[in-house]
N, C-alpha and C positions, 0 to 999 in steps of 0.2 A: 519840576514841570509847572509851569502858570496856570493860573484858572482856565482859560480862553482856550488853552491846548488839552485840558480834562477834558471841558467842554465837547469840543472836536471829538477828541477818542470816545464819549459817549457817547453822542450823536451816531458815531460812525458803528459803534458795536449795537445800537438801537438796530442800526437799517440791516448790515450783515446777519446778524444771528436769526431774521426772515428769510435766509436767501440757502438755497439750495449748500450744501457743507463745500461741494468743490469749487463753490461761485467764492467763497467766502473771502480767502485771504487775496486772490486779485483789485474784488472789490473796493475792497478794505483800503488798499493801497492806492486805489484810484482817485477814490470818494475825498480821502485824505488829504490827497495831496490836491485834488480840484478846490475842499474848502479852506484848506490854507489860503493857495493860491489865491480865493476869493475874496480873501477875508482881508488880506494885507492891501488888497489892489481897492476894497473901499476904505481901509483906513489910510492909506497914502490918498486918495481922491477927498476925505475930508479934511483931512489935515492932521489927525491926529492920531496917537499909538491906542495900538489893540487894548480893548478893554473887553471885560465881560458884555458888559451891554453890547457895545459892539458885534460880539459874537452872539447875541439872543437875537439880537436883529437879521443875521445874516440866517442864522437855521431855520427862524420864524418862515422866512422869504422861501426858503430852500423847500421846505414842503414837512410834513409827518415823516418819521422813517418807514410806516408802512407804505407811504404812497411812494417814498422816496424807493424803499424796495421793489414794488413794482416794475421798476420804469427798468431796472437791471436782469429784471426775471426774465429768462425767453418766454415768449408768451406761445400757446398754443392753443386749440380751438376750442370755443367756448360752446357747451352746449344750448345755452342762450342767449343770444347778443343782446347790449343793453339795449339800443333801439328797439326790437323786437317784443320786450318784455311784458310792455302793456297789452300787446295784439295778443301773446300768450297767454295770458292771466284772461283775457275777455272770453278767447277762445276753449280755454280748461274749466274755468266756469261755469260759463254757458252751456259746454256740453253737458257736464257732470246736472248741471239744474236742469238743461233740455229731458235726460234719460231719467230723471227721477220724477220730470213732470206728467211723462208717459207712464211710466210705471205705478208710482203713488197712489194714484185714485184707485185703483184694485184691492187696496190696504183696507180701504172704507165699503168696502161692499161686506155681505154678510158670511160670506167664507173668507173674509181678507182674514192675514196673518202681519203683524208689523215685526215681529221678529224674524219672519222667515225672507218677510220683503228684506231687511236690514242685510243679513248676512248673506243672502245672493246678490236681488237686483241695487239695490241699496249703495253697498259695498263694491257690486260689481262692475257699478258706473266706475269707477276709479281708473276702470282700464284707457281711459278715454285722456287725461294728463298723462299717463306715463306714456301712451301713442305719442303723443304729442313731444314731448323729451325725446321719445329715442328716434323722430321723424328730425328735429331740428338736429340733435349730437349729428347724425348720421349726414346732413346736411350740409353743416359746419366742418364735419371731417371732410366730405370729400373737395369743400372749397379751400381748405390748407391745403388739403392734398395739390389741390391743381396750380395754386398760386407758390409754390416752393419751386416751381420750375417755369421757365419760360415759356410764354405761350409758343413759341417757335417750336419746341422740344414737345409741345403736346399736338400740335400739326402735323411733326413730323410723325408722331404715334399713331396720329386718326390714320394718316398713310401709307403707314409702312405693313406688309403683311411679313410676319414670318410664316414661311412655308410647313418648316414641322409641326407648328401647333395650327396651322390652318388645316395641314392635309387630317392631322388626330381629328378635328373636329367637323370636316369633313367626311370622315369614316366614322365616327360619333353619328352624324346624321341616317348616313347610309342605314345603318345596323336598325337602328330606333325608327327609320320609318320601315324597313322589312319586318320587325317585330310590332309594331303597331297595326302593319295592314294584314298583319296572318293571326293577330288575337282571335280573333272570332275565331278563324278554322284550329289555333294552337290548344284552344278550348276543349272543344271536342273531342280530343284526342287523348287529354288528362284523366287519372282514374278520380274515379269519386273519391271523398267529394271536393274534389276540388274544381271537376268540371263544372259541376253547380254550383260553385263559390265562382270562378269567374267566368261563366258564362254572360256573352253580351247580352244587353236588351233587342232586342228584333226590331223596334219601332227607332229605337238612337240609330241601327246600323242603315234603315230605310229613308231614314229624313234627316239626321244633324251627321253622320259620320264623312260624309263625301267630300269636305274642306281636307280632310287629313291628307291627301292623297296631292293635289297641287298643291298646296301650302309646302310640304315638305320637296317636295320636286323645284318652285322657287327658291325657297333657303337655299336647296344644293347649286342648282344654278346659282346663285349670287355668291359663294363661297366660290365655285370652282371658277367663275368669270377672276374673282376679285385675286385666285391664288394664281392664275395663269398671267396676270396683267402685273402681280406683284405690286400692287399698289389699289387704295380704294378712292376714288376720286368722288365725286359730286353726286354723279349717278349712282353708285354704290352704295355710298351711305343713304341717299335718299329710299333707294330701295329696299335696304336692312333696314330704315325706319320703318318704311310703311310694311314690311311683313309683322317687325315687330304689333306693331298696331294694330292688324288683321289674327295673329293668336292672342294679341289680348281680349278683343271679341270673341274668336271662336271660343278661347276654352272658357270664358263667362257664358256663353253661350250653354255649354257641353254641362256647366253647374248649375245652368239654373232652368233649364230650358224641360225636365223630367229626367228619370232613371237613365243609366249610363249602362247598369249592370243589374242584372237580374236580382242578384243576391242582395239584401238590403247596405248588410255591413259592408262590403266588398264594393257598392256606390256609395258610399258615404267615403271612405276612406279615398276612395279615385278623386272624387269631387274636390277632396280637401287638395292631394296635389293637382291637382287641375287649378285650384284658384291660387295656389302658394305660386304654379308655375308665370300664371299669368299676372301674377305681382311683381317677378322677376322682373317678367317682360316689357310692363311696364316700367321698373323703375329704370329696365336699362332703355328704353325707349324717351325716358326725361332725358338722360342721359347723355342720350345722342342730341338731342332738342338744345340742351344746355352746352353744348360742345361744338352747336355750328360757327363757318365762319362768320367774322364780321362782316358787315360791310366795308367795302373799301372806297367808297363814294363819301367825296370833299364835301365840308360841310359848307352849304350857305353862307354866303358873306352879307351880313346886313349893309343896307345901301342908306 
């Protein structure tokens, strides 16, 4: 074996022994036979037979094996994109020094504690960069997710209904708003204490409860228009937006507006799925935001 062809096979076993074990030996053989191939086509173009040097110069050109690995990797979604990374880094900082700019000066008053600030609020800022990762991961996935397929095939998704899981969730609705609108009477009728653990508040059921009742009567409509029609057109989706949008109010509403439930723990705990639900809600409401169509209107021709 010549130097020039060492060369090559080290080169080559540098980039593979990065690469996934099943990637390995096709690689191997690709890569190989690409920098032969390249390597004789510039020494016949200078005029002269392979030499070492020759061959430093073409790997030089060719790139690191780690970059060179790379470029064979399937790539998949990054939970930070490089562009991205400075807005992140401003934005993780920022908050983490916003929450301890709040918090901190409580340290220096005459009952402050600094260790106690440290391992609660301190400490607790943190939560605020890991939001921020698993907002972008979650991000990043669901845009692989949707560019692995044609946008044709995701048009055809916005519009297609299947009947069996529309009518389940259909019947899903039904059941959940007849137990939602007989809480207050299913209450009463529980032995202690459970009646006093979820008994309603009197003043929620007089003034914030009366959304429940259209809202849920909508959704069914919009379901049962969209399962009879077997398809969800324009008006559909706009209207599964905007109900979306109308429970994201109400139930921020229903959490932050006073007691839900008589029992302290028993509104505390509702409130929490209250707001988990309306984040759902939300996020499937970007969701739809992010999945309209485009325009189909020709662009401007500069004159």
């Amino acid at each position: 074996m010549t130097t020039w062809e060492a060369l090559l096979d080290d080169y080559v076993g540098d980039v593979v022994r990065r690469l996934p074990v099943a990637m390995r030996s096709d690689v191997g053989m690709e890569l190989r036979g690409l920098l032969e191939e390249s390597l004789r086509a510039r020494a016949d173009a200078c005029g002269e037979p392979i030499s070492e040097a020759l061959t430093f110069e073409l790997l030089r050109s060719f790139g690191e094996p780690v970059e060179v690995a790379t470029r064979y990797e399937t790539p998949s979604f990054t939970l930070i994109p490089a562009p991205a990374t400075r807005r992140f880094l401003q934005l993780a900082i920022g908050g983490v020094l916003l929450q301890w700019a709040l918090t901190l000066p409580a340290v220096f008053t005459a009952n402050g504690d600094a260790g106690r600030w440290w391992v609660t609020q301190g400490l607790g800022a943190l939560w605020w960069p890991g939001a921020l990762v698993l907002g972008s991961a979650t991000r990043e996935w669901w845009r692989a997710r949707r560019t692995a397929r044609s946008p044709a095939d995701h048009e055809i998704d916005r519009e297609r209904v299947r009947p069996a899981r529309e009518r389940r969730a259909l019947a899903g609705i039904v059941i959940g708003a007849l137990f939602v609108c007989s809480l207050p009477w299913l209450a009463t009728t529980l032995p202690q204490p459970l009646a006093t653990a979820f008994a309603v508040d009197a003043t929620f059921l007089a003034t914030r409860a009366w959304p429940v009742l259209p809202l849920y009567l909508a959704v069914a409509l919009v379901r049962g228009f969209a399962l009879r029609r077997g398809r969800r057109g324009h008006a559909i989706r706009r209207a599964d937006a905007s109900l979306h949008a109308v429970w994201v109010v109400v139930l921020s509403w229903w959490s932050l507006a006073g007691p839900v439930f008589v029992a302290p723990r028993t509104d505390a705990a509702a409130k929490g799925v209250f707001m988990l639900a309306a984040l759902f809600a939300l996020a499937r409401l970007v969701e739809m935001l992010v999945q309209r169509r485009p325009s189909l209107r020709s662009p401007t021709l500069a004159r």
